[in-house]
C-alpha positions as CSV (number, residue, x, y, z in Angstrom):
1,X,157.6,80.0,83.7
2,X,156.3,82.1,80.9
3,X,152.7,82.6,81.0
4,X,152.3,82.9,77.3
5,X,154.1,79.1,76.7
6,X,151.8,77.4,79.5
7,X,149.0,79.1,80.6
8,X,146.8,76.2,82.4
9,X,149.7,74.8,85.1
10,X,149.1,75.3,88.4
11,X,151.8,78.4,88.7
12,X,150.2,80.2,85.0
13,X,146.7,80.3,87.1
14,X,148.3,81.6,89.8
15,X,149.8,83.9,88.3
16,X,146.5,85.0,85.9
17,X,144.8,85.9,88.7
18,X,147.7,87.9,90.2
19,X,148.0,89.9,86.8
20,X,143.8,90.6,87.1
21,X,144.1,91.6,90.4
22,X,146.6,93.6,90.0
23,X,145.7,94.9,86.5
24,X,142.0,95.9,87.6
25,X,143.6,97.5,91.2
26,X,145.7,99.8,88.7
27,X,142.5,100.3,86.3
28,X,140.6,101.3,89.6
29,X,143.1,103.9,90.9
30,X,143.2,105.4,87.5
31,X,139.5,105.3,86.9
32,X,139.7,107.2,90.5
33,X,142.2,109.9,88.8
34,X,140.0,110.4,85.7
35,X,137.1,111.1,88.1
36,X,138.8,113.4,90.3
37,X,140.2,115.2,86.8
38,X,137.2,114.8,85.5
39,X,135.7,117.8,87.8
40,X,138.0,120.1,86.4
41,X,137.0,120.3,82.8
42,X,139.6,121.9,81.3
43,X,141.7,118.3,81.7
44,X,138.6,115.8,81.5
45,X,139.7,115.2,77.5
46,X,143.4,114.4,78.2
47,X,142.0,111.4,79.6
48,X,140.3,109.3,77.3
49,X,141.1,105.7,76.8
50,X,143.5,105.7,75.0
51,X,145.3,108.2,76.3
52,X,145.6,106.3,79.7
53,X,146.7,102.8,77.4
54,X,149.6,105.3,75.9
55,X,150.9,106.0,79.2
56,X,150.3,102.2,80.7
57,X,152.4,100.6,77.5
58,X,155.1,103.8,78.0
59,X,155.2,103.4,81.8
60,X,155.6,99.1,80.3
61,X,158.2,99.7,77.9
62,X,159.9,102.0,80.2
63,X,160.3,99.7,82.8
64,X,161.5,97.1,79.9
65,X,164.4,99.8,79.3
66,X,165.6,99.6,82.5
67,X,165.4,96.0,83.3
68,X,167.6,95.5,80.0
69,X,165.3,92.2,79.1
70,X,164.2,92.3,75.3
71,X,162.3,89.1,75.9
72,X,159.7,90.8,78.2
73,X,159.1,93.4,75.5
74,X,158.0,90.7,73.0
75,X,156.3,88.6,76.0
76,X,154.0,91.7,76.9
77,X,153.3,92.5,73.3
78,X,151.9,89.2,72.9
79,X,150.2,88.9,75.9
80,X,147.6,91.4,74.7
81,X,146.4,88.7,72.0
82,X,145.9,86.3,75.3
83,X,143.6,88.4,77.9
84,X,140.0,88.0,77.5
85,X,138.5,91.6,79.1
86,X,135.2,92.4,77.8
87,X,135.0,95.6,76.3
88,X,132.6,98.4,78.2
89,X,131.0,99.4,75.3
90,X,130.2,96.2,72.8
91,X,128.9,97.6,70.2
92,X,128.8,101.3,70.3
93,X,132.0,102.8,70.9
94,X,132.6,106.8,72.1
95,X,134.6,108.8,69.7
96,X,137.6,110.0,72.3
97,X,140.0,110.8,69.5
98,X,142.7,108.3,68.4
99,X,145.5,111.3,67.9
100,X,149.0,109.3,68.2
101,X,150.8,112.6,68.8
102,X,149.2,113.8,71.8
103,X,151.2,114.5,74.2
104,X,149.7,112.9,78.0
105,X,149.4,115.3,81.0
106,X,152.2,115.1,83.1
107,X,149.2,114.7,86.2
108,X,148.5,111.4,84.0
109,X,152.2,110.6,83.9
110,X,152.7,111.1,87.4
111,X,149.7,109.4,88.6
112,X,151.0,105.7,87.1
113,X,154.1,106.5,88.6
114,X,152.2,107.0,92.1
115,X,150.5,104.0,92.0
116,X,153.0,102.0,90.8
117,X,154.5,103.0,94.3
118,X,151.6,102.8,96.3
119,X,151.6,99.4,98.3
120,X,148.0,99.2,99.0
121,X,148.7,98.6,95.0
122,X,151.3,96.5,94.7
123,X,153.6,95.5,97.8
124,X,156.6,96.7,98.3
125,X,158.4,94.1,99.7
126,X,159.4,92.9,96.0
127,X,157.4,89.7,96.1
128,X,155.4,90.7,92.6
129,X,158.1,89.7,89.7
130,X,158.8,91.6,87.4
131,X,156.9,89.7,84.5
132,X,153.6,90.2,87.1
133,X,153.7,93.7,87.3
134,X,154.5,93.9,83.4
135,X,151.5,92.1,82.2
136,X,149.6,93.9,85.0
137,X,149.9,97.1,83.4
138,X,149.4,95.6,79.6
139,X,146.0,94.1,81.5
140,X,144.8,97.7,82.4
141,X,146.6,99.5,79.2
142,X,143.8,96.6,77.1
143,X,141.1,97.3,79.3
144,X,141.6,101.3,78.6
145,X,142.0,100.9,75.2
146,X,138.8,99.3,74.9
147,X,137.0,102.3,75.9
148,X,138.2,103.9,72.6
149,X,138.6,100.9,70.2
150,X,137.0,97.7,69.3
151,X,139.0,94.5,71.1
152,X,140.8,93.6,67.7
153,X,142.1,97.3,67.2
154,X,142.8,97.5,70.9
155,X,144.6,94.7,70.6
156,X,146.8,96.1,67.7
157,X,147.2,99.4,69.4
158,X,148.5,97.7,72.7
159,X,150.9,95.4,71.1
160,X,152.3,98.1,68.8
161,X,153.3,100.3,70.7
162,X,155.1,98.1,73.2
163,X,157.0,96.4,70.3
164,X,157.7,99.9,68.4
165,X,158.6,102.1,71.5
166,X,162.5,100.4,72.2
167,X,163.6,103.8,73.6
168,X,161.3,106.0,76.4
169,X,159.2,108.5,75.2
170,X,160.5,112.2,75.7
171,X,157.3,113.0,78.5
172,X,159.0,110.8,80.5
């Protein structure tokens, strides 16, 4: 069942809260990255917002790639328009730089990868579908974005670059 189509069935709630959980446990770990990075000033500005949301919605349309399903593609591009997250700073927004061509740290890249893998994360035992783990990481690839952007231009940036990235990134 599509969670876009019917949201408020018993299975669509369900499956909200497993996209939150699992969306703010992958915000969390990378939040934890950033941190760690942080220390080390000479990386501390590869990490910005939106930096992080270009990796999430690669690390998305990458796995889109493989699993050879177009639908999901247009499914998690519209599922940014659907999440409510409240953005961490309402009306006065750090400047973090919006460069599109910047090219993420390969720690960054490697990090998603990790948790993605980690199964205090996610389990292993396959029992998050697909569509979950999608519109997990389009969950935390929002929230990021909303450090950089206001929710309406997050929004945009999220759901653009799922729907105009049909073949993976060369960093990847």
């Amino acid at each position: 069942m599509s969670l876009i189509s019917k949201p408020f069935d018993d299975s669509g709630v369900e499956m909200v809260d497993d996209i939150a959980r699992f969306g703010t446990s992958i915000s969390k770990r990378i939040e934890q990255f950033r941190h760690r990075s942080g220390q080390r000033s000479d990386s501390a500005n590869h990490y910005s917002g939106f930096v992080v949301m270009q990796v999430l919605c690669d690390t998305v349309c990458e796995i889109i790639n493989t699993s050879k399903n177009e639908s999901l593609r247009t499914e998690c591009a519209r599922a940014a328009n659907t999440f409510f997250i409240e953005s961490a700073f309402p009306g006065d927004l750090p400047d973090q730089g919006l460069a599109d061509n910047h090219q993420p740290s390969q720690e960054l890249i490697q990090e998603v990868s990790s948790i993605l893998g980690d199964d205090q994360v996610l389990p292993a035992d396959g029992s998050v579908p697909l569509q979950t783990l999608l519109l997990a990481l389009v969950w935390a690839a929002l929230s990021f974005a909303m450090e950089s952007l206001p929710a309406d231009q997050a929004r945009s940036w999220v759901r653009q670059r799922i729907m105009d990235a049909e073949t993976p990134p060369p960093y990847h």
